[in-house]
C-alpha positions as a Markdown table, in Angstrom:
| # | Residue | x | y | z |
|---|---|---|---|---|
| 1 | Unk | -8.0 | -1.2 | -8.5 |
| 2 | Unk | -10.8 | 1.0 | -6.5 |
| 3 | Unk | -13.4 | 2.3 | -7.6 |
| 4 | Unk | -12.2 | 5.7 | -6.8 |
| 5 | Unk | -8.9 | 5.1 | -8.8 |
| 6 | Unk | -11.6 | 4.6 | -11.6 |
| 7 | Unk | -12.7 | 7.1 | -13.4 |
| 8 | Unk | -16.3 | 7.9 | -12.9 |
| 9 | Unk | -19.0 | 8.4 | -15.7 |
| 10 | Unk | -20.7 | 11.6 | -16.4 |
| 11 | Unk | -23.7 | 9.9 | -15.4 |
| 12 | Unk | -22.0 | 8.7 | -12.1 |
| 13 | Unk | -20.8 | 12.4 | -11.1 |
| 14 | Unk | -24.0 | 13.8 | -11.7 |
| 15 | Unk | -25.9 | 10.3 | -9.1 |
| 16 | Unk | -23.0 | 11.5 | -6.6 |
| 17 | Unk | -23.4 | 15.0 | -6.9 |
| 18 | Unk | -27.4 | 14.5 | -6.6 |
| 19 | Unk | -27.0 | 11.9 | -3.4 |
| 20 | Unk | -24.6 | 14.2 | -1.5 |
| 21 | Unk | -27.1 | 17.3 | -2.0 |
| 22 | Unk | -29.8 | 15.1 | -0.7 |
| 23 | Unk | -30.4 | 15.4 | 3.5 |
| 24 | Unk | -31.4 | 11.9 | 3.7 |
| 25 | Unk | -28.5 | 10.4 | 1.6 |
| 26 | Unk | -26.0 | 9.2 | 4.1 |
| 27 | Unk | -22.4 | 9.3 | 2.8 |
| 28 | Unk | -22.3 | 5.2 | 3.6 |
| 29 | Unk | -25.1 | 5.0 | 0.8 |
| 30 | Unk | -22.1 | 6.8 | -1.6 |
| 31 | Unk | -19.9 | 4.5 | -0.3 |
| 32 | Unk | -22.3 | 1.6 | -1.1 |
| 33 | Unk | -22.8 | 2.5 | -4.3 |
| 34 | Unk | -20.1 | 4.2 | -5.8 |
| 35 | Unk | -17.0 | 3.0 | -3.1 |
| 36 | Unk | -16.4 | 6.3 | -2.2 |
| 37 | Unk | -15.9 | 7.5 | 0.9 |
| 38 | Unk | -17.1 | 10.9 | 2.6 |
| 39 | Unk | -13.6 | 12.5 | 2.1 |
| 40 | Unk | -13.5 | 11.1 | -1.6 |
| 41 | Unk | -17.4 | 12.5 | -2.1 |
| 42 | Unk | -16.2 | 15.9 | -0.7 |
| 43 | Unk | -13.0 | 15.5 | -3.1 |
| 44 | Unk | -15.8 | 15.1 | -6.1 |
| 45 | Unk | -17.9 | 17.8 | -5.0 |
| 46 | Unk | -15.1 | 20.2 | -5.2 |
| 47 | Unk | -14.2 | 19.6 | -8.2 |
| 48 | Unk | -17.4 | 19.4 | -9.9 |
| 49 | Unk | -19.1 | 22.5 | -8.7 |
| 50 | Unk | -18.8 | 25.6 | -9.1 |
| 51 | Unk | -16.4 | 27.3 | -5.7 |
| 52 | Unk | -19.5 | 29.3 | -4.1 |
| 53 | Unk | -21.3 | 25.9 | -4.8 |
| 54 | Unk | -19.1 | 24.1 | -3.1 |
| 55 | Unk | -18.9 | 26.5 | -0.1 |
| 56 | Unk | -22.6 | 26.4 | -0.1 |
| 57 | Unk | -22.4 | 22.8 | 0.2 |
| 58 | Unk | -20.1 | 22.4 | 2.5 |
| 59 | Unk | -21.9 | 25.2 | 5.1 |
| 60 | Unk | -24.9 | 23.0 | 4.3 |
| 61 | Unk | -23.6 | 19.9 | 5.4 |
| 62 | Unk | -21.6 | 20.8 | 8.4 |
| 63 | Unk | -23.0 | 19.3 | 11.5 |
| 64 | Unk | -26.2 | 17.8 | 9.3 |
| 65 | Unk | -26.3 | 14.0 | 11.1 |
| 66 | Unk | -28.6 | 12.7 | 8.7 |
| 67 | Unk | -25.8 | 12.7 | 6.5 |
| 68 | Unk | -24.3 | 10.1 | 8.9 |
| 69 | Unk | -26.3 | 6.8 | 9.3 |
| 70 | Unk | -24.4 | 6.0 | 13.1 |
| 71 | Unk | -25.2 | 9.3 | 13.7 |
| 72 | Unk | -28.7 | 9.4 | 12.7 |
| 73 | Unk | -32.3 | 9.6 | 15.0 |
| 74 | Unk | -34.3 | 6.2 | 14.1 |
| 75 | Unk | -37.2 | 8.4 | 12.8 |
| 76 | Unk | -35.4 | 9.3 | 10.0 |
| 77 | Unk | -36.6 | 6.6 | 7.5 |
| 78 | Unk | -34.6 | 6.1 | 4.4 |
| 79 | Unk | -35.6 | 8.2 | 1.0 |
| 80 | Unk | -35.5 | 6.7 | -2.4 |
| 81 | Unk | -35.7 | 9.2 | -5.5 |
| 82 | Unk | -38.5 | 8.5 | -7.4 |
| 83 | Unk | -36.3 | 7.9 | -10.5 |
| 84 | Unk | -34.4 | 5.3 | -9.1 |
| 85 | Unk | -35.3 | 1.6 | -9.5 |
| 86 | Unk | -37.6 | 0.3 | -6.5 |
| 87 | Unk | -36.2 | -2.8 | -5.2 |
């Protein structure tokens, strides 16, 4: 079984929800993480959000390449919350 046939934790929405609003999150750290893919995070975003957050969202994440790690420019260096544990 995946881990998107799985259901997720409160806790895990909530990490998902708070990586895909982050710029410097790229859906492959989701993936990574959580083994969901950008289609599946967009698929958890919808229907964990309110619609006009969602929309917002999605607007907000149209064309962003740092959402993207192929995508992104080699000065983008990688962002770790400060609550998360510092490997």
């Amino acid at each position: 079984m995946t881990r998107a046939q799985v259901a997720l934790t409160e806790s895990d929405v909530s990490r998902i929800v708070e990586m895909a609003w982050e710029d410097r999150t790229a859906f492959e750290t989701i993936e990574t993480q959580f083994g969901l893919n950008e289609s599946a995070v967009v698929d958890v975003m919808r229907r964990h959000m309110k619609p006009s957050s969602f929309r917002m969202w999605r607007k907000r994440m149209a064309g962003r390449t740092t959402k993207h790690l192929a995508l992104r420019s080699s000065e983008v260096q990688r962002h770790r919350a400060s609550h998360t544990r510092q490997a």
